[in-house]
N, C-alpha and C positions, 0 to 999 in steps of 0.2 A: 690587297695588303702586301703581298710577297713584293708587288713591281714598286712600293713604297721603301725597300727594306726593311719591313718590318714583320717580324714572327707571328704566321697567323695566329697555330696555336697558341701560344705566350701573351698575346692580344686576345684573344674570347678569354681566357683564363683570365686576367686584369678583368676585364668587363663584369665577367662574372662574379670576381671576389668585389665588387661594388665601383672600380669603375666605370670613369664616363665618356663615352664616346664624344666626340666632335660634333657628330651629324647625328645625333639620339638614335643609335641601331640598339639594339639589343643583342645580346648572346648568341644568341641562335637564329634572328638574323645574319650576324657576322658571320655564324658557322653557314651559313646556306651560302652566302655572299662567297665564302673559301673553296667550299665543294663546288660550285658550280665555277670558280676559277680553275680547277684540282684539273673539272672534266674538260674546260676547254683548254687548256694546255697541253694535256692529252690528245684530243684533238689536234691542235697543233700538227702535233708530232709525227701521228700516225699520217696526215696529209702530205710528210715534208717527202721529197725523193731521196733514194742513198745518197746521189751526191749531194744534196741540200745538207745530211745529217753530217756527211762529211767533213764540211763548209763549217757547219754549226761549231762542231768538236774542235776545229784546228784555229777556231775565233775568227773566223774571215767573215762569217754573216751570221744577222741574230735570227730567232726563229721567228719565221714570219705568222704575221695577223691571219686570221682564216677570212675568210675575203664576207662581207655585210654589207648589207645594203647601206647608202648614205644616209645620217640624221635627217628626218623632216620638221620644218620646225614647229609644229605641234609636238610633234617628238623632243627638240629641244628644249620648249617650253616647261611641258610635265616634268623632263630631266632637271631644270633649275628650281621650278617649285618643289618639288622631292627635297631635295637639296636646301634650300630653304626653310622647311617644313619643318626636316631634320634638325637641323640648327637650332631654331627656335625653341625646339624640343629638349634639343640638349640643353642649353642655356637655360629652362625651365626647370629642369632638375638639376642642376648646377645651384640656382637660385633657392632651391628647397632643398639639399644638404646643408648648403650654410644656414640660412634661417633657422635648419632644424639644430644645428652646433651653436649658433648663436641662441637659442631658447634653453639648451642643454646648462650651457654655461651661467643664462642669466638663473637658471632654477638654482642653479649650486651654490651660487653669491647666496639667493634666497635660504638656500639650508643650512648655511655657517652662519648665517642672521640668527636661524632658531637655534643652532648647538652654541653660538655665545650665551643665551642667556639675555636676561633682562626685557625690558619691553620690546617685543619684536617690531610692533610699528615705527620706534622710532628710530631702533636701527635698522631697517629697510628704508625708511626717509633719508637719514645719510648716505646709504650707501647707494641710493638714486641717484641722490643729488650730484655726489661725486662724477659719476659715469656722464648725468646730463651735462655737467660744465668740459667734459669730454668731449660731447656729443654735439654739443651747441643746443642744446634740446632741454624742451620742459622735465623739469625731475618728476612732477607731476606724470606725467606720461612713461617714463622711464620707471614709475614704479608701480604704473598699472599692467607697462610690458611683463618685467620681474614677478608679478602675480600672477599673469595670464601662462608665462613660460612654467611658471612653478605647477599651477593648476593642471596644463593639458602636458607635462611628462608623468607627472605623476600619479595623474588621475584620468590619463586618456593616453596611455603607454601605445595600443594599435594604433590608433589614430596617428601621433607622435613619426611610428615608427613607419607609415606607409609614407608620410610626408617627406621624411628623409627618405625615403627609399626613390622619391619620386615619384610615385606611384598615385600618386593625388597632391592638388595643388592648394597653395593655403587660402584661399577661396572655398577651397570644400572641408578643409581643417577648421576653419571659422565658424561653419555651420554645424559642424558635427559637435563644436564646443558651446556654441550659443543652444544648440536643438537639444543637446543632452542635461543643460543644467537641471531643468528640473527633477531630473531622475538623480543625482548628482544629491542632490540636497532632502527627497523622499526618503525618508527613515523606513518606510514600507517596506522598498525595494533594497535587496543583496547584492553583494558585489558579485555575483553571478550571474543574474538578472543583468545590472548596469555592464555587463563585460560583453553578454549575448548583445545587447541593442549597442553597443558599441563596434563591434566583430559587423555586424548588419548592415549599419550605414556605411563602413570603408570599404564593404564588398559594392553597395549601390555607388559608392563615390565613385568607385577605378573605374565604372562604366555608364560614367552619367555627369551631366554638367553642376553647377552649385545650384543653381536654382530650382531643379527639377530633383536635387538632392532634397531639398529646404521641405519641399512639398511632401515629399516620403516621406522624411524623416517625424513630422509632424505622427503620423497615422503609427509609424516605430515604436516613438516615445508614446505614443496614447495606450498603448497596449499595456504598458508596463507601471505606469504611475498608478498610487494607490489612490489620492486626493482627486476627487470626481471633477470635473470639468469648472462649475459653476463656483467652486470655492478656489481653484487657481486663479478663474478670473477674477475676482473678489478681490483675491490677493494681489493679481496683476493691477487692478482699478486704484488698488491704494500707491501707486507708483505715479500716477497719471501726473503730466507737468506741461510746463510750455518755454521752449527758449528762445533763443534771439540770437543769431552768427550774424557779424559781420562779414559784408560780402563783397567791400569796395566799392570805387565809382559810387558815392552813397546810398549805396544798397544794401539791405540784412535777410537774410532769411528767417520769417520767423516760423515755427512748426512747433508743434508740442505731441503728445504721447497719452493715446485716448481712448477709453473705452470704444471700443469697435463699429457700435450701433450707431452712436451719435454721430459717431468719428464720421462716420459714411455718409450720415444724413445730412451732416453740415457741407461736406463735400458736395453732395447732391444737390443741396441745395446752391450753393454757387454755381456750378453746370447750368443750373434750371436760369436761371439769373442770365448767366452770359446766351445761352438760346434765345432767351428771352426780347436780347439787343436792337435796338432798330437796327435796318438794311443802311442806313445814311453813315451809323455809328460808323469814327473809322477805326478803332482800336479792335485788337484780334480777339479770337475766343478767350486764350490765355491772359491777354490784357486786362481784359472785361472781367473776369472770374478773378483778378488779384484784385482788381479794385474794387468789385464786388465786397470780397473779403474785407479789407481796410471801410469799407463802410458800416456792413453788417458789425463789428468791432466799436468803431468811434459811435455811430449813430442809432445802432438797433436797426435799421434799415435796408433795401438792397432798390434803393428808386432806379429808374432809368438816369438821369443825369447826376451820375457822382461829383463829388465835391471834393475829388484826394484830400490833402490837406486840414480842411479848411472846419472840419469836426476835434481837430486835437485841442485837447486843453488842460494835459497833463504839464507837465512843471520839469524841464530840458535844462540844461546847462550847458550853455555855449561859446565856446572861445572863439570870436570872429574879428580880424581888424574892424577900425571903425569906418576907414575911408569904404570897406567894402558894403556897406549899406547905404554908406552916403553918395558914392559912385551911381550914375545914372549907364545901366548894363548892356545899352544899346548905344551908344557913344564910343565909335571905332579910336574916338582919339582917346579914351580913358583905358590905360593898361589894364590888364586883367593876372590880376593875383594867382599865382599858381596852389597857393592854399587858403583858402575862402574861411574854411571853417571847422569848428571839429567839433562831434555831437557826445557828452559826456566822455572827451578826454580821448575817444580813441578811433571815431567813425568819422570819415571826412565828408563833407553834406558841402551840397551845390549852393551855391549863392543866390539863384532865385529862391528855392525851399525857406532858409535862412531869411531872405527879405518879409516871406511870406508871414512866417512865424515873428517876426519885430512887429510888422506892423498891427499887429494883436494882441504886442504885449503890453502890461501897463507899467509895471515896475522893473528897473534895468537896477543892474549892480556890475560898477566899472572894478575893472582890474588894470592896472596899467601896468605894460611889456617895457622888458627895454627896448632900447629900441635898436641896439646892437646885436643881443646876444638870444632875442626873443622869448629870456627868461623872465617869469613875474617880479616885481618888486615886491622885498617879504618885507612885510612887519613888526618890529621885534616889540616883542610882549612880553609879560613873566609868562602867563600861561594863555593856553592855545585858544586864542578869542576867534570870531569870527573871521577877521582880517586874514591870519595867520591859514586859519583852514582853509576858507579859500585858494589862498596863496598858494598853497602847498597842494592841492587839491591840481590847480593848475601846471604848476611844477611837473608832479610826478605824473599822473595818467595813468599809471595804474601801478600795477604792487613793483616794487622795486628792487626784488630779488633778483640774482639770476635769471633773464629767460622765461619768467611769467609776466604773464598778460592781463591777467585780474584787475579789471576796472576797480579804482577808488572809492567808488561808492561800495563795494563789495568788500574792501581791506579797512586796518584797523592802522592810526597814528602812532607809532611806534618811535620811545627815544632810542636813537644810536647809541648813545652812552647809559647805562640803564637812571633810570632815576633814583634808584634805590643805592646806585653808588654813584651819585655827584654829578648826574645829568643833568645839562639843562634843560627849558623847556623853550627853547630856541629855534629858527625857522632851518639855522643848522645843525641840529640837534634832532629834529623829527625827518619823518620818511614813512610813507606808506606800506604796508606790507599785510598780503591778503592772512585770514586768520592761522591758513597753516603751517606760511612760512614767517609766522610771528610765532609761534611755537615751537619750529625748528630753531629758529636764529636763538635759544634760551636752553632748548633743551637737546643741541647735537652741538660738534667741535669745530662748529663755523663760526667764525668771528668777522666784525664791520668794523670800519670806522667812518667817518665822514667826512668829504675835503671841502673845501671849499665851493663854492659855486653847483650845493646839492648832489657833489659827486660821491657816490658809495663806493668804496674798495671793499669787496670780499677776500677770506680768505678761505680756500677749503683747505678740509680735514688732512689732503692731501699738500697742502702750503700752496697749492693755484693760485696768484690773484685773479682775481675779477675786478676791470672795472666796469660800473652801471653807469652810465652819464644819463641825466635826463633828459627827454626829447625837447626842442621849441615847441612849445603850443601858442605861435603864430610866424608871420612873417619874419625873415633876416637878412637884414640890410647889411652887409659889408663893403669893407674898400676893395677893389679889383687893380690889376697891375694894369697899368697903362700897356701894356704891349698884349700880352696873353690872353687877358680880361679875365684871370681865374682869381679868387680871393689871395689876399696878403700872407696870406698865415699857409697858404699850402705850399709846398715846397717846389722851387722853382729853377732849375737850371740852369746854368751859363746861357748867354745867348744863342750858340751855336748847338746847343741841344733842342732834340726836337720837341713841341710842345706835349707834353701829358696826356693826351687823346686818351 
């Protein structure tokens, strides 16, 4: 540190009083790292001759290195991972101070919600939503953080504080908040009790990875809960569900949350299924075992020759050009659409699948696009007939808030202008909006209006605009510049500028 100009002492002091190293040393590290500088300098010294000290004194030569064997480079190697290592480290606790000042802050937004007064949930909704139009981010999510921040300072204060400390990483703060809920919410248990099995798990954290925290911590909490096993899980059973993520490339993950036993045995059973494969099969274990699953699901079945597809007969709605069905998909001189199709509004599905499903179905219902702007053609009606919903259904894609994602089927037709003060019931006049941010838009100090061509202007609390434009749900044909080939409407440069790349 000295040959840095920099004050050893005065550097482990900082360290100590909670700064952060470069290279993740610690204090006393850093102190070992100074003393053994202390003694070879010393060294130095006493190796030099009088005249060397002479030399030294009157600035004619510095004090010379004590003579070492040369680096090997296994030598050099450990030297750069060390180093490496270090960094990592540091920047790991770097990255849990903030978190932990950023949790600190979102609890405190949370606590002037409760000393205002009035319905907490709804001003916690506003003052998400503001941050997320910040953020670019779901309010939604923004005020499950603000919950989760307000929960583990205030009710998991160790925990909290070893995270800032660095001392454990939020990997093991997650489990320490997921593994303690249920002592959390046992009326049984004291906050003496809940402070002991708290104090426990961040002593196994600082010396153990998340996972093998997870597993401890399980046998911790068991100790202390009053509620015997068999009526937790009872309670946990009544939670049981099943979702659906999209996962692009027309893919979803679907999974759900399940009583344990069955959970397992359904699992097993697809295992049993894919072992089971012919040697010819060419699909992998993992293959075999999803499709497996999409069988056992559509058909009741797990035969050897699956049928992907070809068992659905639920009720989809699809927005696909027409030429794309009509197109023959093996015809190199027939272009190929770069968006084929969307699977209720939000999932993009391949054009064979898509063919598959036409050719099974009996009754179509056309919607016609423009063909410029790939927006539907609305309907205008007094009130919201089928035509209209549709339309509108196509239009938005899902809720049309800021920043949520909430498929249409899931949200509620909401007027932009209320109805109750002189709203029409117009194709520009409605807008999707999932149930909870139909209840924000009414009951916080966000306001809409609607422009033209289904576009939403928000405002927040804060006077942000937001605009929401709604997406094409299909193809769009525009005019391109004869020289660039980039559409008309984008902005284009003198000649002598280079192109827009």
């Amino acid at each position: 540190m000295d040959d840095w100009g920099i004050d050893g002492e005065g550097y482990i002091a900082a360290i100590r009083a909670g700064a952060i190293d470069p290279f993740g040393r610690t204090a006393d590290e850093l102190q070992a790292e100074l003393d053994a500088h202390d003694e070879e300098w010393a060294e130095r010294l006493i190796a030099m001759t009088p005249a060397e000290l002479d030399a030294v004194v009157e600035g004619r030569m510095e004090v010379p290195q004590l003579p070492r064997p040369a680096e090997s480079e296994p030598m050099r190697r450990l030297r750069l991972e060390e180093q490496f290592a270090g960094r990592v480290k540091a920047l790991e606790a770097q990255r849990a101070r903030l978190e932990a000042e950023e949790r600190e802050m979102l609890a405190a937004r949370l606590d002037r919600v409760r000393a205002d007064g009035g319905e907490v949930s709804t001003g916690l909704r506003e003052a998400a939503s503001i941050l997320a139009v910040e953020l670019r981010q779901s309010d939604r999510g923004i005020e499950q953080r603000m919950s989760a921040a307000w929960t583990i300072v205030h009710e998991l204060p160790l925990a909290h504080a070893a995270h800032k400390a660095g001392r454990i990483s939020g990997g093991h703060l997650r489990v320490i908040e997921q593994e303690t809920r249920a002592v959390r919410v046992d009326d049984g248990v004291d906050q003496e009790q809940a402070a002991r099995v708290e104090a426990e798990l961040v002593a196994i954290a600082e010396d153990t990875s998340p996972s093998r925290l997870r597993s401890r911590a399980k046998l911790v909490v068991n100790r202390v809960l009053t509620a015997p096993l068999q009526q937790r899980h009872d309670d946990a059973r009544e939670q049981r569900e099943v979702h659906l993520v999209d996962a692009s490339n027309g893919m979803v993950f679907l999974g759900g949350y399940f009583p344990a036993l069955p959970g397992t045995a359904a699992f097993n059973r697809l295992t049993d299924a894919a072992r089971r494969k012919p040697k010819d099969d060419p699909r992998t274990f993992d293959q075999f075992r999803a499709d497996a699953f999409l069988e056992l699901l559509l058909s009741g079945v797990s035969p050897e020759d699956l049928h992907e597809v070809s068992a659905i007969t639920a009720t989809v709605t699809v927005t696909v050009p027409a030429t794309e069905l009509l197109g023959d998909p093996d015809d190199p001189d027939v272009p190929q659409l770069r968006f084929p199709a969307l699977l209720d509004g939000r999932i993009l599905v391949d054009s064979a699948t898509i063919r598959s499903l036409a050719a099974e179905t009996v009754t179509w219902e056309r919607l016609f696009l423009h063909p410029v702007t790939g927006m539907p053609v609305t309907v205008d009606t007094y009130t919201p007939n089928r035509a209209q919903r549709r339309a509108l259904r196509a239009r938005d894609g899902h809720c049309r808030w800021p920043g949520c994602s909430n498929p249409v089927h899931r949200a509620d037709l909401d007027h932009t202008q209320d109805w109750a003060k002189g709203g029409t019931t117009t194709i520009g006049n409605l807008a999707h909006l999932c149930r909870r941010h139909h209840v924000m838009k009414h009951s916080t100090r966000w306001t809409v209006r609607q422009l033209p061509g289904g576009v939403l202007e928000w405002t927040s609390p804060l006077g942000r605009i937001i605009r929401d434009e709604p997406e094409p749900q299909g193809p769009v044909f525009v005019e391109r510049d004869p020289i660039w080939g980039l559409p008309v409407t984008a902005a284009t440069g003198p000649p002598g500028d280079p192109p827009p790349f």
